[in-house]
C-alpha positions, 0 to 999 in steps of 0.5 A: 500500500502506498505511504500517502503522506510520505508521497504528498509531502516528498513530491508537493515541492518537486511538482512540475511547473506545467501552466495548466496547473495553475488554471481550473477552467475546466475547457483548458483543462480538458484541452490540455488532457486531449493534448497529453494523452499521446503528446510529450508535456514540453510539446505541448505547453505552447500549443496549449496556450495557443489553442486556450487563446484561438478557442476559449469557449467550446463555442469558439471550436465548435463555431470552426469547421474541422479541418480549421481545428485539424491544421492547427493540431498539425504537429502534435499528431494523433490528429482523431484527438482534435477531431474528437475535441471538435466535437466534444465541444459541439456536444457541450454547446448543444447539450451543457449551454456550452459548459463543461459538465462536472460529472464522470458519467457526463463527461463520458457520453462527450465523443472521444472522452474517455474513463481518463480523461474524464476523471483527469478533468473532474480532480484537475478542474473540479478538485473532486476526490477521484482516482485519475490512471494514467500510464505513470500512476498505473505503473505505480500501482502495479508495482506497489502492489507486485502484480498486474492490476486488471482495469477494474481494481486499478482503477478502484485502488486509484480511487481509494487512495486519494486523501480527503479534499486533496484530490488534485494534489494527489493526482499530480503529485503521483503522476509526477512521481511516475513520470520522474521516479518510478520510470520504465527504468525507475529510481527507486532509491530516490522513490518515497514508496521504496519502504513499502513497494513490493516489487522494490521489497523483493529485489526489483524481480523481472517480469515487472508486474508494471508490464502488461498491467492495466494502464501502463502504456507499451512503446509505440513503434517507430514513426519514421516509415510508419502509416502514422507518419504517412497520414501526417504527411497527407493531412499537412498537404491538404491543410495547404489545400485541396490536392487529387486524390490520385496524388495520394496512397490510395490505403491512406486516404481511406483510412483518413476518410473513414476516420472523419478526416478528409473528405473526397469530392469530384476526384480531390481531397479536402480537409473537412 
């Protein structure tokens, strides 16, 4: 079991300066956990703040077309994540008068909004006490414990653990430890969970029980050469404008259409 007042009085003082931290509205927070569900945090502190700038409001995204929100996500990658944004702003506009719900359920039925996401937003706007599991505190988790976690208990030792009131805290705190300390390859002398982490007890033995577990992330396969990196290619083109379909490979486009992407009409490619 984790040392809760150990972790929040060794890791308060280390936390990262990361400019969301220092806002609770919860549109930029929400903008913000789009960005870095797949995203590096230094990547995105400048585009945050470009897009908390071009759209402050759900209104102001939904009110855009796509393919406006597409070419101003060029370079952060994963581009489904604006297309998703986009319309979960549209969905709080039509559904929320344009606010942000402050419910997990409600935050889940928004397109592309996921059990993280939504509970990243309700401990980091709302300072409600919920467990957040992203792959930093999964991999905590699985290790402290010294076994693969399912989804479900995850997520349900996530929740227990949070001290009264101090939900954001909390949730930053732990995925900072993850993100600096408790690594893929972790430092556990400098980890204030090494007195009481099972797998640090037992000599650090392999498998780490944080492979596999629910929630930890897997490397992702290289860029260069990848669909990922032909798909981002096709959508920097045509957010300089519409180009033949013909010029295009033919499987690449066809995923991108059906992903609400692109669009093809009379023989050319368009940005929605």
């Amino acid at each position: 079991m984790l040392a809760v007042a150990d972790v929040l009085s060794s890791g308060e003082a280390r936390l990262r300066d990361l400019p969301w931290r220092a806002s609770r509205d919860p549109w930029k927070i929400l903008i913000a956990e789009v960005m870095l569900q797949q995203t590096q945090a230094m990547r995105v502190i400048r585009r945050w703040h470009d897009w908390c700038r071009w759209y402050p409001t759900p209104a102001d995204l939904s009110g855009v077309p796509l393919g406006d929100a597409l070419r101003r996500w060029q370079g952060l990658g994963y581009p489904r994540r604006a297309r998703d944004l986009h319309g979960a702003a549209a969905a709080m506009v039509q559904r929320h008068d344009g606010q942000v719900p402050d419910s997990v359920e409600q935050l889940q039925a928004l397109p592309g909004i996921g059990p993280y996401t939504a509970r990243a937003v309700m401990a980091f706007a709302f300072e409600r006490d919920v467990g957040v599991v992203d792959t930093n505190i999964a991999r905590i988790l699985a290790r402290t414990a010294g076994t693969k976690l399912t989804r479900s208990t995850v997520q349900s030792l996530a929740d227990a653990l949070v001290p009264d009131g101090q939900g954001w805290l909390w949730n930053q705190t732990l995925m900072d430890l993850g993100a600096t300390v408790c690594r893929p390859k972790p430092s556990c002398e400098a980890c204030p969970t090494a007195a009481t982490c099972r797998w640090h007890q037992a000599g650090n033995p392999m498998p780490d029980p944080a492979a596999g577990s629910a929630g930890v992330s897997t490397p992702q396969a290289p860029y260069e050469g990848s669909d990922r990196q032909a798909r981002g290619r096709t959508l920097a083109e045509l957010g300089r404008g519409a180009n033949a379909t013909a010029r295009f490979d033919r499987r690449i486009v066809e995923g991108l259409i059906l992903d609400g992407l692109v669009v093809e009409r009379d023989g050319e490619l368009h940005l929605p």
